[in-house]
C-alpha positions, 0 to 999 in steps of 0.5 A, spaced: 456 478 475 457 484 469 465 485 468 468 491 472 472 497 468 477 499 472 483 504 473 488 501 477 493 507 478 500 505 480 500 498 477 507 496 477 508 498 484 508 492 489 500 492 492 497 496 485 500 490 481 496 484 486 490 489 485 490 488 478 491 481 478 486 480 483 481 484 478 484 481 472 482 473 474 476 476 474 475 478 468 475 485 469 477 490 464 483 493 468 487 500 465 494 501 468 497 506 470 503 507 472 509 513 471 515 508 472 518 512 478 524 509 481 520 503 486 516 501 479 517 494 477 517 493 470 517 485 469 510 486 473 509 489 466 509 482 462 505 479 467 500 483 467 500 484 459 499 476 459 492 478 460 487 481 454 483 484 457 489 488 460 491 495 458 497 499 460 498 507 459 505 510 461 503 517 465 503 520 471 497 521 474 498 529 475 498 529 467 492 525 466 487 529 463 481 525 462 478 518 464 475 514 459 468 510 462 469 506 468 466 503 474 472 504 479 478 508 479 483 504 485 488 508 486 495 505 489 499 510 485 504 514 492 510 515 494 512 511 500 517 510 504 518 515 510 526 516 510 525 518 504 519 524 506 524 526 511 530 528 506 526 530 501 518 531 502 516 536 495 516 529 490 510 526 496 506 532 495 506 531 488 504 525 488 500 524 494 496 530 494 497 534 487 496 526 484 489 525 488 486 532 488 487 530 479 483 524 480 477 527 483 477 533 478 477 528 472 471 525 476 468 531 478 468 533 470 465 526 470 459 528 475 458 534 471 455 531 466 449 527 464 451 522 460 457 519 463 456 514 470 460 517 476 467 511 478 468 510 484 474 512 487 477 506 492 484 510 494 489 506 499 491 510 506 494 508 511 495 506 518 500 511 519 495 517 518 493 516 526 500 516 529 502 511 533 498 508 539 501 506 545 495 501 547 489 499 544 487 500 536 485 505 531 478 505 529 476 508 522 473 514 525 480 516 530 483 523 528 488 523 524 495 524 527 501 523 522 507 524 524 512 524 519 512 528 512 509 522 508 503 521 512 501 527 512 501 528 505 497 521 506 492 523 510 491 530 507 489 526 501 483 523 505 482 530 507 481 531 500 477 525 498 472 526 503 471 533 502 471 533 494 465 527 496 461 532 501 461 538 496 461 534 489 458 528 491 463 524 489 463 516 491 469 514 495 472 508 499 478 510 503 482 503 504 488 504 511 492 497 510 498 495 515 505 494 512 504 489 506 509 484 505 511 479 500 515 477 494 516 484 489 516 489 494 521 494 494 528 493 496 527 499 501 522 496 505 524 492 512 524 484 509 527 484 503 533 490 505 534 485 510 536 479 505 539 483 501 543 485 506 543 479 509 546 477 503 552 482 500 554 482 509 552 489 510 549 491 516 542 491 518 540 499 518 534 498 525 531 505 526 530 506 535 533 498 536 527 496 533 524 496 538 517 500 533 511 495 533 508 494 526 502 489 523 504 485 518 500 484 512 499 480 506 499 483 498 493 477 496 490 478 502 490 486 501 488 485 494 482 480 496 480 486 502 478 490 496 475 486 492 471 485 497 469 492 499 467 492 492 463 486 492 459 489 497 457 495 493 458 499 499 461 507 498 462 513 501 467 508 507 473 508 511 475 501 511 480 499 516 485 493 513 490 489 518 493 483 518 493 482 526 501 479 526 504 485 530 511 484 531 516 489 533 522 490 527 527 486 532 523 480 532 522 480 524 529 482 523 531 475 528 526 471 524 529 473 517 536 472 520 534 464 523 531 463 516 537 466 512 543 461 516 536 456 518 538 456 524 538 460 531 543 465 530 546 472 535 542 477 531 547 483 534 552 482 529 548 483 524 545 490 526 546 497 526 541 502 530 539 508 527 534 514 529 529 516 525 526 523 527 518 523 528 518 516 529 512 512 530 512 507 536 506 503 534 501 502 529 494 498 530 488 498 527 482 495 529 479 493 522 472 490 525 469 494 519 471 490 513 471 483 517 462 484 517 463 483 510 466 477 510 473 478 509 479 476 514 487 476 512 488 468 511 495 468 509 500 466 515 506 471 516 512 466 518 510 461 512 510 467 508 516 470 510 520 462 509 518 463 502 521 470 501 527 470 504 528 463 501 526 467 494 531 472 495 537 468 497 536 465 491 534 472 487 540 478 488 535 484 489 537 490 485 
C-alpha cells in the first residue's frame, strides 16, 4: 500500500492528534495544522515531531492560502464546546463555517487545474447536528436539527461540504462521531472537569440533573474509523460513528466518583445542577454504515475511564 499525504488540520486538538498518529504508524506523510487556540495542547506537538515523516504549520486554517499536493485533507480543526457557543457564538462561525468553506476554495483552485490530483476532503461532524431523539437512532440520511449555536454551525459546515461537492465536484467524506473520551482531552469536557473538580473539592456543574443521554467513544476507535473509511476508498458519504455505550451524564459522573475514592459513594454532595438553554435530551446514531466496512469500536468504556481517572489523580489538569 503507497503512503497517503495527508493534511490534518486542528492536530494538537484532542481527535486531531489521535488521526495524526493513527496516520503517522502508517507511514503517511502528515502535514499539521493548528492555530494554537485555548484547547490546543502543545505537548502533543513533541510527540508528533518524533515522527519524521511529521510536518507542522502554525496557522489558522482561514489564513491558508494554499495546499501543497496532497491525498486527503482531514479536518479536526473546530471550535467545540456548547457552553461556549451560547455565550459567545462569533469564534464558531469563524472557525466552523468561514474555516470549511476556506478548505473547499483551496480545493476548488486545486480542481480548476489540470495538473494537480483533487484531495479529499474527510471533515469531522457530529451527532449533535440531528438534535436530539427521544427513541431509536439517527441515520446518516436524517434531517438535521441542531439545537444550540455550535451545532449549527456544524451542520451548516456539512451543508457547505456537500453543496461545494454537487457544483464543483469536489470529493468528500463527512464523519459524525458521539462524545470522544480519553486521556488529553480538554478539561472543559464532562470526564475530565470531573476529576479535576473531584480533586481540588469544587462542585460538580451537571447540566438538567444529568439526566441527558449520551454515547460515548474512544479517540483510537475513532482514529481507526477513519482510516477505515479511507482504506475502503470510497468518497462523497456520510458516515455515522458511535461507540454504542450510552449512558446519561449521572451515571458517568457516579462512576467517576466510585473510581475517584474506589468505592460506592453518595455522589449528591458532589453536584450542582445546572440549566443549559436549548438542551439536548438524547443522542443516538445508528452507524451501521461504516460497520459494513469492517469497522467496530473495541475499546471498553469502564476500563478506560478506571485509566483516565487514575491518570488525572495522579496529573493536575490546567
Amino acid at each position: 500500500m503507497s503512503a497517503k499525504i495527508v493534511y490534518i488540520t486542528g492536530c494538537l486538538g484532542f481527535i486531531g492528534f489521535h488521526v495524526a498518529e493513527a496516520c503517522l504508524k502508517r507511514g503517511w506523510y502528515v502535514r499539521g495544522i493548528d492555530s494554537g487556540t485555548y484547547a490546543a495542547n502543545w505537548n502533543l506537538l513533541e510527540e508528533l515531531e518524533k515522527y519524521e515523516n511529521f510536518v507542522f504549520e502554525h496557522r489558522d486554517i482561514n489564513d491558508l492560502d494554499r495546499l501543497y499536493d496532497c491525498d486527503y485533507i482531514i479536518n479536526t480543526a473546530a471550535e467545540s464546546h456548547v457552553d461556549n457557543s451560547i455565550v459567545k457564538s462569533d469564534i464558531f462561525l469563524k472557525s466552523n463555517i468561514n474555516g470549511v468553506h476556506k478548505l473547499l476554495e483551496l480545493i476548488k483552485q486545486k480542481a480548476q487545474g489540470t495538473r494537480y490530483q483533487i484531495p479529499v476532503l474527510l471533515h469531522f461532524s457530529t451527532d449533535e447536528v440531528y438534535g436530539d431523539i427521544l427513541e431509536g437512532s439517527h441515520i446518516e440520511t436524517d434531517l438535521l436539527k441542531p439545537s444550540n449555536p455550535y451545532s449549527a454551525t456544524k451542520a451548516a459546515a456539512d451543508m457547505l461540504v456537500q453543496a461545494w461537492g454537487r457544483t464543483y465536484q469536489l470529493p468528500y467524506i463527512i464523519v459524525r462521531p458521539t462524545n470522544n473520551y480519553g486521556i488529553g482531552q480538554y478539561v472543559e469536557k464532562l470526564i475530565p472537569k470531573t476529576v479535576k473538580y473531584l480533586k481540588v473539592g469544587k462542585l460538580i456543574d451537571l447540566h438538567d440533573k444529568g439526566k441527558p443521554i449520551r454515547t460515548w467513544l474512544h479517540a483510537s476507535d475513532t482514529a481507526k474509523a477513519v482510516l477505515t473509511i479511507i482504506d475502503s476508498k470510497k468518497i462523497n458519504e456520510i458516515y455515522n460513528i458511535s461507540g454504542n455505550i450510552e449512558l446519561a451524564n449521572i451515571d458517568v459522573v457516579k462512576k467517576i466518583i466510585n473510581l475517584f475514592y474506589d468505592k460506592q459513594m453518595d455522589h449528591t454532595e458532589f453536584i450542582r445542577d445546572l440549566v443549559r438553554p436549548g438542551q439536548d435530551l438524547r443522542y443516538s446514531i445508528d452507524d451501521s454504515k461504516i460497520k459494513q466496512l469492517g469497522w467496530y469500536a473495541e475499546a471498553k468504556f469502564d476500563l478506560e475511564l478506571a485509566k483516565i481517572v487514575k491518570y488525572y489523580k495522579n496529573n493536575f489538569i490546567w
